[in-house]
C-alpha positions as CSV (number, residue, x, y, z in Angstrom):
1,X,0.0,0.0,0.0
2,X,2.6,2.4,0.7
3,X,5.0,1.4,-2.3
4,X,2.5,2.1,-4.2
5,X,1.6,5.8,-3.0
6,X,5.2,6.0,-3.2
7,X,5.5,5.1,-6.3
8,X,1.9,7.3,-7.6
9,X,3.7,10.2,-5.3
10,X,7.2,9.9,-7.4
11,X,5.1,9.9,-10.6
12,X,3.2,12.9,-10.5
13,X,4.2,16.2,-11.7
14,X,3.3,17.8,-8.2
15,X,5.6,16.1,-6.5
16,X,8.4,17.6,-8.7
17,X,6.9,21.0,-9.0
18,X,7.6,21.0,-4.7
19,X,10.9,19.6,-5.0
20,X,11.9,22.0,-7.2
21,X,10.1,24.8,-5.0
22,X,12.6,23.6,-2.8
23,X,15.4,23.7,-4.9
24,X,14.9,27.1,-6.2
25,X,13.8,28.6,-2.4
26,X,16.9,27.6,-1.2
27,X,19.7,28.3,-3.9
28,X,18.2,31.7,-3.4
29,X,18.3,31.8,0.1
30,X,22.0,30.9,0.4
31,X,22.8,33.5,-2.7
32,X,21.5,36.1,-0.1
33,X,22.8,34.6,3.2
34,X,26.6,34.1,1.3
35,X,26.7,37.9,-0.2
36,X,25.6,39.3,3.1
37,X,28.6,38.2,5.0
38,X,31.1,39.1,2.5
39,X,33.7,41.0,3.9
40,X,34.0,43.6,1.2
41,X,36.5,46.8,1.4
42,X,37.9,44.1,4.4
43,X,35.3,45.4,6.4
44,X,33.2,42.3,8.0
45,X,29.2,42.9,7.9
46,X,27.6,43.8,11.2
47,X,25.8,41.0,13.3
48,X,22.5,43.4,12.5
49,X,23.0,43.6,8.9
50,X,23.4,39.7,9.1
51,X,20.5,39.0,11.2
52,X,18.3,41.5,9.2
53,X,19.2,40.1,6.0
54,X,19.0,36.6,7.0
55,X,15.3,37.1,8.5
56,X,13.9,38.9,5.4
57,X,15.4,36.6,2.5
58,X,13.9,33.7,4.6
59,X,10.4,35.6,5.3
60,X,10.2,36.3,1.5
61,X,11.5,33.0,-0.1
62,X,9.1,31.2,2.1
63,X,6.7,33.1,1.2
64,X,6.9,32.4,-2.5
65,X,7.1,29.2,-2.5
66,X,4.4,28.8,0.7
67,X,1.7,27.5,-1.3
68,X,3.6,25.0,-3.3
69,X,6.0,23.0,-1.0
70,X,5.7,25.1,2.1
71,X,8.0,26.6,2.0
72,X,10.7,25.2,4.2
73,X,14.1,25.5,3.0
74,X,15.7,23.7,5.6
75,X,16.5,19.8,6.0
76,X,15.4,20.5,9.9
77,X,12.5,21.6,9.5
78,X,11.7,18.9,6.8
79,X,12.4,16.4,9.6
80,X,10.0,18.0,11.9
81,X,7.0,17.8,9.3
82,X,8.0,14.4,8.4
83,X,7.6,13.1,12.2
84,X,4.1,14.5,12.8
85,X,3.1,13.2,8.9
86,X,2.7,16.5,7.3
87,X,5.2,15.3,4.3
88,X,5.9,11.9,3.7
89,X,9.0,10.0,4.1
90,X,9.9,10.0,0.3
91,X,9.0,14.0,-0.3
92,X,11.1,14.5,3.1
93,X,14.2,12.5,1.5
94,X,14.0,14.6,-1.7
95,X,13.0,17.9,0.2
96,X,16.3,17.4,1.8
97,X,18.8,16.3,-1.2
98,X,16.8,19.3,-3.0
99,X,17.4,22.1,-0.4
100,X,21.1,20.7,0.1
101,X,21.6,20.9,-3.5
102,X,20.6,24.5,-3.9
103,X,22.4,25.5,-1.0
104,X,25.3,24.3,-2.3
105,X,24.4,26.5,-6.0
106,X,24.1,29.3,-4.4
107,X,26.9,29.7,-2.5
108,X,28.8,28.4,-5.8
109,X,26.9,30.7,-7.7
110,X,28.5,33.8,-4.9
111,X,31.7,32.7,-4.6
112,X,32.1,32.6,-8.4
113,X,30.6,36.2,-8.9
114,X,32.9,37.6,-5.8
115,X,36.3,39.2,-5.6
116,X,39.4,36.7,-4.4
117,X,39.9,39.4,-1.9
118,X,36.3,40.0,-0.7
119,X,35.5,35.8,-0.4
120,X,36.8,35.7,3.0
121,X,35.0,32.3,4.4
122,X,31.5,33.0,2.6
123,X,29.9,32.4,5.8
124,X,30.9,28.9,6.6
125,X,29.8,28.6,10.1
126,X,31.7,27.2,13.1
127,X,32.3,28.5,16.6
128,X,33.5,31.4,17.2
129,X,37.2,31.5,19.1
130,X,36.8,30.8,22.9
131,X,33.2,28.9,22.3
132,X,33.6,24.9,22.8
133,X,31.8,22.4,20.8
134,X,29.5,21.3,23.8
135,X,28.3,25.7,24.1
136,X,28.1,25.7,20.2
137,X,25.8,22.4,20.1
138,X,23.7,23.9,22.6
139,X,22.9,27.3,20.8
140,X,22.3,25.8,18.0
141,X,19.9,23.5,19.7
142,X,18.3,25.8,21.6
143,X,17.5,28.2,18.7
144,X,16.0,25.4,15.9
145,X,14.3,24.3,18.4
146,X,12.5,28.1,19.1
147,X,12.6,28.3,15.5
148,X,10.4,25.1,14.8
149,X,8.1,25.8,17.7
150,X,7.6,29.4,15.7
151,X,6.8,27.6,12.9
152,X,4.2,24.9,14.0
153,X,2.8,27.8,16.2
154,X,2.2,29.9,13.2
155,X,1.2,27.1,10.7
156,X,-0.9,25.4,13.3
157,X,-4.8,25.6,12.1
158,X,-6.4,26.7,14.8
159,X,-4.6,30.2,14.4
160,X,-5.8,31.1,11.0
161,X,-3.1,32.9,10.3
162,X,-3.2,33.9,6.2
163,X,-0.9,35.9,3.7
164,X,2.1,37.3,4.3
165,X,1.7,36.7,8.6
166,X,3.3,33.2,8.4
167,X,6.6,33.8,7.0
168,X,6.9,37.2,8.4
169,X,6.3,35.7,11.7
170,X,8.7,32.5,10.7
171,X,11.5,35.5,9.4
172,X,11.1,37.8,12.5
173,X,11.9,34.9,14.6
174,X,14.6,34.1,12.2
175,X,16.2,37.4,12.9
176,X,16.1,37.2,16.5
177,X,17.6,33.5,16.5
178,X,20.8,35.3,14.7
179,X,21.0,38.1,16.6
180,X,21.1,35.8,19.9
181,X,23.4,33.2,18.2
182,X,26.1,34.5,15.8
183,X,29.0,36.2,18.0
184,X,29.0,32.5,19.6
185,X,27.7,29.4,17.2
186,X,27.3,31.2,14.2
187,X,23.2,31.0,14.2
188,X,23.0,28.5,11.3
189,X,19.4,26.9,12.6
190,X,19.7,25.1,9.0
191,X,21.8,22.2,7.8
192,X,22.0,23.7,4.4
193,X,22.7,27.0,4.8
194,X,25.8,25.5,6.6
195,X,26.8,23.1,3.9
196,X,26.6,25.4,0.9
197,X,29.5,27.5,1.6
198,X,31.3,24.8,3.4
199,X,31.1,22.4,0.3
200,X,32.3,25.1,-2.3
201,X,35.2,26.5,0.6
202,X,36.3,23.0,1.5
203,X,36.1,24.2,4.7
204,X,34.7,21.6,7.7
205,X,35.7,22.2,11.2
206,X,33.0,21.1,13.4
207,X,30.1,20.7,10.6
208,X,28.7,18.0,12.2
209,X,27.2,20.1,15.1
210,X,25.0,22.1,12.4
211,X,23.5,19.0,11.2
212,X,22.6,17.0,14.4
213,X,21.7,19.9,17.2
214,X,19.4,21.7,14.6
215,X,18.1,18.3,13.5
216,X,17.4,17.3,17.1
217,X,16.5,20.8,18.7
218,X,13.5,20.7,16.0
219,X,12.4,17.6,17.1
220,X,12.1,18.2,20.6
221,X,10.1,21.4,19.7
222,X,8.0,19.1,17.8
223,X,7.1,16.6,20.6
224,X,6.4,20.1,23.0
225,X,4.2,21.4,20.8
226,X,2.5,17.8,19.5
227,X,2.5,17.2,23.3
228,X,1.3,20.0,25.4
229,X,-0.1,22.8,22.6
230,X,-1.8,21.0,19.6
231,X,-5.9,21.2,19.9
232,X,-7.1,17.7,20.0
233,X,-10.1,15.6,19.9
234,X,-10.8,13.3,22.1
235,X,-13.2,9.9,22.9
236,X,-16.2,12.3,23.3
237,X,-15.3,14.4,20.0
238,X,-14.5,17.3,22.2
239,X,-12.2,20.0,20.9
240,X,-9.6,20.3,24.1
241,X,-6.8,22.8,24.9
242,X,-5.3,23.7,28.5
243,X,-7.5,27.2,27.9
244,X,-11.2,25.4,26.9
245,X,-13.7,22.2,25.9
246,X,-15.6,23.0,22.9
247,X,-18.3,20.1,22.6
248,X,-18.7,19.9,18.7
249,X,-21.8,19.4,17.2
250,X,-21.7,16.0,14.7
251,X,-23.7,17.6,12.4
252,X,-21.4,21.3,12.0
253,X,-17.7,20.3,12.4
254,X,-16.6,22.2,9.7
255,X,-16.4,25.7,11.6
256,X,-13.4,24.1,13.9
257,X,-10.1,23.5,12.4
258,X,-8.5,20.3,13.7
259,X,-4.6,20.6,14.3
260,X,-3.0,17.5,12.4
261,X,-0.7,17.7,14.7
């Protein structure tokens, strides 16, 4: 049964149409993310201008792709939605190899457009000098996983939340994630933004760290929200939250938005 929905899934052209959503989100994002830390004139970018930057490419992108893959740009995040079932394992696996693809094009696509002398590191992230690996892994825990609880806040049903007040939200929170973690981790929040520029600079110390604490913080934020925040029903088809019951009528359950959380 699930072969073949795989294999109906693989086949169809919007399943390609996402993945390439992805693809293009992402090469984008990282053309934006590498040219805002250039160090041009020698002159290194401010953690503000970083931050800013960051938080609007990824507000925008994901909003122009929102309402064809989701937007996610971020193999993280992709994890997330695939352990509460809101992509499936296969659209995960090429979500992923998409958004680590374009990372690595658009960092290519920078450092090939740059000046030698303006490169520097095109924003390969590691810890910063005096910042262990065990500080480093926690940050960058820490802040995917207040990123992905942003995110299934914002996206959750039950909050109707419409045009441009997801991915703002998602990029605002973006913004303050960097501001927090960059003099000390770096603030990658994002496996791919990480491997783009450290693919095309060779460049590797401590890479693991932004794969497995953002791939882990986002899943704890996913079990707190699944766990304690998302509306459920329950034996007696009553619409619960820690704030209210809602008994729902059988006949007029379209007017409440179930979280598939």
């Amino acid at each position: 049964m699930y072969l073949s929905e795989g294999k109906m899934e693989f086949r169809s052209r919007k399943f390609w149409t996402e993945v390439f959503a992805e693809f293009l989100a992402t090469l984008l994002f990282l053309f934006m993310v590498c040219g805002t830390v250039l160090p041009w004139n020698n002159t290194p970018p401010s953690v503000i201008h970083i931050a800013f930057s960051h938080g609007l490419s990824i507000a925008t992108l994901a909003m122009a792709v929102f309402h064809i893959s989701g937007g996610q740009l971020n193999p993280a995040v992709t994890i997330s939605m695939m352990a509460v079932g809101r992509v499936s394992v296969l659209k995960a696996v090429f979500f992923i190899i998409a958004q680590c693809a374009g990372a690595i094009c658009g960092a290519a696509i920078v450092y090939y457009m740059t000046p030698t002398d303006s490169i520097g590191s095109l924003g390969v992230t590691a810890p910063s000098n005096g910042v262990s690996t065990a500080q480093a892994f926690g940050v960058e825990l820490m802040l995917t996983f207040i990123l992905v609880f942003v995110i299934f806040a914002a996206t959750d049903p039950n909050r109707g939340m419409a045009g441009y007040g997801v991915p703002l939200a998602i990029g605002i929170c973006v913004f303050i994630c960097l501001m927090h973690g960059i003099p000390s981790s770096g603030a990658s929040l994002n496996p791919a933004r990480s491997l783009g520029p450290a693919v095309v600079m060779n460049l590797w110390r401590d890479h693991w760290i932004y794969w497995v604490a953002p791939t882990v913080g986002g899943l704890l934020a996913t079990c707190t929200y699944k766990l304690f925040f998302a509306q459920r029903r329950n034996n007696r088809n009553t619409l619960e939250d820690d704030n209210y019951n809602v008994e729902l009528n059988d006949n007029d359950t379209s007017k409440f938005m179930i979280s598939p959380l």
